[in-house]
Chimera marker file (.cmm) of the C-alpha trace (Angstrom):
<marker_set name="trace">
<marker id="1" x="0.000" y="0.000" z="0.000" r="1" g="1" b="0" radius="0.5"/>
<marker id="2" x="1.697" y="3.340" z="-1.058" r="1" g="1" b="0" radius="0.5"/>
<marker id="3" x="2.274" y="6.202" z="1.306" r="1" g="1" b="0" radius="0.5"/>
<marker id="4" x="-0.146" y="9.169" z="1.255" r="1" g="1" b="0" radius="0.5"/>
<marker id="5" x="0.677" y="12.446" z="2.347" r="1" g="1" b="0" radius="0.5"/>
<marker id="6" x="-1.843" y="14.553" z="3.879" r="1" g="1" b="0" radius="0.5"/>
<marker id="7" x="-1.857" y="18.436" z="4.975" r="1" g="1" b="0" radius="0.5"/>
<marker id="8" x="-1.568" y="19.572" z="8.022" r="1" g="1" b="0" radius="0.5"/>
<marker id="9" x="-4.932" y="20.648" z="7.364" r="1" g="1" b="0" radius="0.5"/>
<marker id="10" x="-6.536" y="17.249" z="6.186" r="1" g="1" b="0" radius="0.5"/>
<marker id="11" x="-4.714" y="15.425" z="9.411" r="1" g="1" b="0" radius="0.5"/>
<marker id="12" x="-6.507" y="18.251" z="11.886" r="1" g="1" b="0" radius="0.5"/>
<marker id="13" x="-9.985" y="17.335" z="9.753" r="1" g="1" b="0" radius="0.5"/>
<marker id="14" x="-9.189" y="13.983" z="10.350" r="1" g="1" b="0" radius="0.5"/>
<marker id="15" x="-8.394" y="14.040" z="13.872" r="1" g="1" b="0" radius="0.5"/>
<marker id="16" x="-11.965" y="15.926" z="14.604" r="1" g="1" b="0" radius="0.5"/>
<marker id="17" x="-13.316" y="12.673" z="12.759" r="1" g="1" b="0" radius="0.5"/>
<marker id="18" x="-11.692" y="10.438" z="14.994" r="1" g="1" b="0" radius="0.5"/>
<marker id="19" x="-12.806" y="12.516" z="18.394" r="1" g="1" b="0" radius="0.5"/>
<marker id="20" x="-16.409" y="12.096" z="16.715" r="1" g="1" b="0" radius="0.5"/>
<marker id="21" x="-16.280" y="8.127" z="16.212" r="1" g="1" b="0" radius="0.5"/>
<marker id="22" x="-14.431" y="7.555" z="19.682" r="1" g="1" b="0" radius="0.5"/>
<marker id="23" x="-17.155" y="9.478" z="21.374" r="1" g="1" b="0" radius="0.5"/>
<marker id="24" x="-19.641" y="7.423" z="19.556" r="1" g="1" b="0" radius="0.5"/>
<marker id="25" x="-18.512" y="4.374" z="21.196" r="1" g="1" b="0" radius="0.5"/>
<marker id="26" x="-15.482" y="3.158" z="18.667" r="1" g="1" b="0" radius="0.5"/>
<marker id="27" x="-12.429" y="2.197" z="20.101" r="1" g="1" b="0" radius="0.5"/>
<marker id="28" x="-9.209" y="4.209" z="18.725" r="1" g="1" b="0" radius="0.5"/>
<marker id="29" x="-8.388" y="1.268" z="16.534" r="1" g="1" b="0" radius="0.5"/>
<marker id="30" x="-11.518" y="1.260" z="14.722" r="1" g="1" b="0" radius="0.5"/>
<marker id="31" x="-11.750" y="4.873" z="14.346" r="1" g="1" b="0" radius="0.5"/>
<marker id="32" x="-8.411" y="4.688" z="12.535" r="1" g="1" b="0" radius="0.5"/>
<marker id="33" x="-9.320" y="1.979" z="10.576" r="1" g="1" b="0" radius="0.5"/>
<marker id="34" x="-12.324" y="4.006" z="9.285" r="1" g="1" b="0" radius="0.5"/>
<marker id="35" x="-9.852" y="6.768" z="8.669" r="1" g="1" b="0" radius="0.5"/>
<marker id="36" x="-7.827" y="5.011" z="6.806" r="1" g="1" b="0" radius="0.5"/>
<marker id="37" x="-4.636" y="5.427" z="8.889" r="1" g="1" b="0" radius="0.5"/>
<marker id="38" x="-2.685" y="3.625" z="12.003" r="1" g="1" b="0" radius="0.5"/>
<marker id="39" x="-3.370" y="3.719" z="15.103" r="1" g="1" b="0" radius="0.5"/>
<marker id="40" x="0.023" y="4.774" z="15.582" r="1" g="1" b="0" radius="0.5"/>
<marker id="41" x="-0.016" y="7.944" z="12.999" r="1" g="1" b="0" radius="0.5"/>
<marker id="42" x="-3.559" y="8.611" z="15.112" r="1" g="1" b="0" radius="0.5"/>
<marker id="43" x="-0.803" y="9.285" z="17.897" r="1" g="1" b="0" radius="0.5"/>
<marker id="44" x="1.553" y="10.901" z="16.373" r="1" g="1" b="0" radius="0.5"/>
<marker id="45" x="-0.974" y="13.140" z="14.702" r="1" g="1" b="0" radius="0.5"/>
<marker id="46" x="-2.344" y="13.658" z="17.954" r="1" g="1" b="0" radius="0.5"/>
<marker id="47" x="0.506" y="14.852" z="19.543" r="1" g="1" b="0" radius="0.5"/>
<marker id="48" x="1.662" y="17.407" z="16.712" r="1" g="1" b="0" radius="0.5"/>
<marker id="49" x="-2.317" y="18.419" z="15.744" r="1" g="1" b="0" radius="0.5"/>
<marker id="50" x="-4.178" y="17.827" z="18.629" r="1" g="1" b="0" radius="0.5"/>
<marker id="51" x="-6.253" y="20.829" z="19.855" r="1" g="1" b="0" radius="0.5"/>
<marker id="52" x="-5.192" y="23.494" z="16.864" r="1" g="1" b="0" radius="0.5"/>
<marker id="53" x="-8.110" y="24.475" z="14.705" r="1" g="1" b="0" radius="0.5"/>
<marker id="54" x="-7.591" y="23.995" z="10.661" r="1" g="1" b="0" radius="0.5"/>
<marker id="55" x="-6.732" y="28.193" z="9.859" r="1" g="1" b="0" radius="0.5"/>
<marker id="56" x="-3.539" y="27.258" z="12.733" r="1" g="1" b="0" radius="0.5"/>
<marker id="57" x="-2.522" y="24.104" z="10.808" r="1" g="1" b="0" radius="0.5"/>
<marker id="58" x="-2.545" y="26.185" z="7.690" r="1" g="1" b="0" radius="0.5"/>
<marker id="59" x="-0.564" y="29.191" z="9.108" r="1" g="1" b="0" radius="0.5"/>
<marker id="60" x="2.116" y="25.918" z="10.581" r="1" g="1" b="0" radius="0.5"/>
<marker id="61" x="2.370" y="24.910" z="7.105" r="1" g="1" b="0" radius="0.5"/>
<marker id="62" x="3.275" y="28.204" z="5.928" r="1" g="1" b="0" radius="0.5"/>
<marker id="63" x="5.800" y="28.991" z="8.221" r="1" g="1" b="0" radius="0.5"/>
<marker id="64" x="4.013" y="31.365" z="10.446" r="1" g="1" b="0" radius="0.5"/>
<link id1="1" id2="2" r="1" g="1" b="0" radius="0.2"/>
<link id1="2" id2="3" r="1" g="1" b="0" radius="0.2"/>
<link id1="3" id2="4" r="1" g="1" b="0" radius="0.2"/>
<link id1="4" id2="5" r="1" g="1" b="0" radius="0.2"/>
<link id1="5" id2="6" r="1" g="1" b="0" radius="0.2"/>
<link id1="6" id2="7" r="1" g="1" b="0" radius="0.2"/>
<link id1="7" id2="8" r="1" g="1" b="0" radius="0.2"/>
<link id1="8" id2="9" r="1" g="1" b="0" radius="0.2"/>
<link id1="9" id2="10" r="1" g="1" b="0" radius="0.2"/>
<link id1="10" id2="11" r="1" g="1" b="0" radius="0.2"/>
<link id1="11" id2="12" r="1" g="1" b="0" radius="0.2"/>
<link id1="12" id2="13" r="1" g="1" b="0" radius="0.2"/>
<link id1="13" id2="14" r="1" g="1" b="0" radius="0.2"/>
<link id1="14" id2="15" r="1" g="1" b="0" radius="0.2"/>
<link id1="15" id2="16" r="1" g="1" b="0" radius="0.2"/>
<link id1="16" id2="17" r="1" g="1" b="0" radius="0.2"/>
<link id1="17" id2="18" r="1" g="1" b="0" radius="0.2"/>
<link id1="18" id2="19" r="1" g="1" b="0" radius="0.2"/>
<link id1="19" id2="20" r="1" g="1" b="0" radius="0.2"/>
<link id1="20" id2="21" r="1" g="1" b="0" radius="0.2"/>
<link id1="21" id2="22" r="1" g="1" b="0" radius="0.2"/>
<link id1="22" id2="23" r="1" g="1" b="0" radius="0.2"/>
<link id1="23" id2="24" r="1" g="1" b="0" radius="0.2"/>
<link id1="24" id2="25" r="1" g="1" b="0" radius="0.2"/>
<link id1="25" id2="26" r="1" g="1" b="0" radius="0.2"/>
<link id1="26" id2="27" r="1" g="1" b="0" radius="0.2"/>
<link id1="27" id2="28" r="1" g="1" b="0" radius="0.2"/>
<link id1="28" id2="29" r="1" g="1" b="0" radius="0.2"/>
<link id1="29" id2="30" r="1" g="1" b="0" radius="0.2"/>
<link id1="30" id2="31" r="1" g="1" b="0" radius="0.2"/>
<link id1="31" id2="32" r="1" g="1" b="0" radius="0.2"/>
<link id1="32" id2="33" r="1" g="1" b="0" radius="0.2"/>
<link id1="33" id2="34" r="1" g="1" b="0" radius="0.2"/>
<link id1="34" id2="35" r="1" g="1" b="0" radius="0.2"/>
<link id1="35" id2="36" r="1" g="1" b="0" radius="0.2"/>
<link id1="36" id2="37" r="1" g="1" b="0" radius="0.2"/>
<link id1="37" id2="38" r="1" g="1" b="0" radius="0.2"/>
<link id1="38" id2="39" r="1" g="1" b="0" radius="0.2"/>
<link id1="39" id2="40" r="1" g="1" b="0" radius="0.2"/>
<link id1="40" id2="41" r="1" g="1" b="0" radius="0.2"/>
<link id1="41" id2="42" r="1" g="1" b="0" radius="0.2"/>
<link id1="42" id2="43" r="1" g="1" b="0" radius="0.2"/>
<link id1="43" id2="44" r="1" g="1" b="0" radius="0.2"/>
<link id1="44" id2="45" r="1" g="1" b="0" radius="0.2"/>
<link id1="45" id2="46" r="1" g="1" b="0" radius="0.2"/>
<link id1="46" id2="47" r="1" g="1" b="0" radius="0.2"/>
<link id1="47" id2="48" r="1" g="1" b="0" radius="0.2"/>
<link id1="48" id2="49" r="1" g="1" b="0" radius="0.2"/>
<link id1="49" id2="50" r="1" g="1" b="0" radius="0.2"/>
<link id1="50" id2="51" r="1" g="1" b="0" radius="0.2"/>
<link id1="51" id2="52" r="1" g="1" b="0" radius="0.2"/>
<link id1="52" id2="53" r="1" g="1" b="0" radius="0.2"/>
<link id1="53" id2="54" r="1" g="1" b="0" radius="0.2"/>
<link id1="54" id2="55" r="1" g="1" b="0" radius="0.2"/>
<link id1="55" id2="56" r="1" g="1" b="0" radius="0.2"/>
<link id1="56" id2="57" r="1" g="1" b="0" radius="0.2"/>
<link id1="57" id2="58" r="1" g="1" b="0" radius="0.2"/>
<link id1="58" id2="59" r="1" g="1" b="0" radius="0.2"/>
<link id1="59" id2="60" r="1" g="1" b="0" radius="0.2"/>
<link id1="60" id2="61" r="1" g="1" b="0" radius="0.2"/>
<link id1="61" id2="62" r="1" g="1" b="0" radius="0.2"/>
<link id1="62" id2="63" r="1" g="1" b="0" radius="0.2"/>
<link id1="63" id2="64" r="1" g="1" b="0" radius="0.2"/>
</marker_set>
């Protein structure tokens, strides 16, 4: 399976998807499984993203 690179905008979209199908009752596996991802890059993600809204993942990418 090739590698896909995603924003920093589509990973903070993606991480308010998985908050949304963990507090429906789907473990953290599942919810990355949905998401097409691991639950390892959830983590990762998590750690870098977590909490920043999508116009402050945009203004990371950008150097500002």
């Amino acid at each position: 399976m090739g590698r896909k690179i995603n924003s920093p905008e589509q990973i903070v979209r993606k991480l308010r998807q998985a908050e949304v199908l963990i507090s429906q009752g789907n473990t953290i596996s599942q919810a990355s499984r949905q998401l097409g991802i691991t639950e390892q890059t959830y983590y990762r993600w998590r750690k870098l993203y977590g909490g920043m809204q999508v116009s402050q993942a945009k203004d990371r990418e950008s150097g500002g």
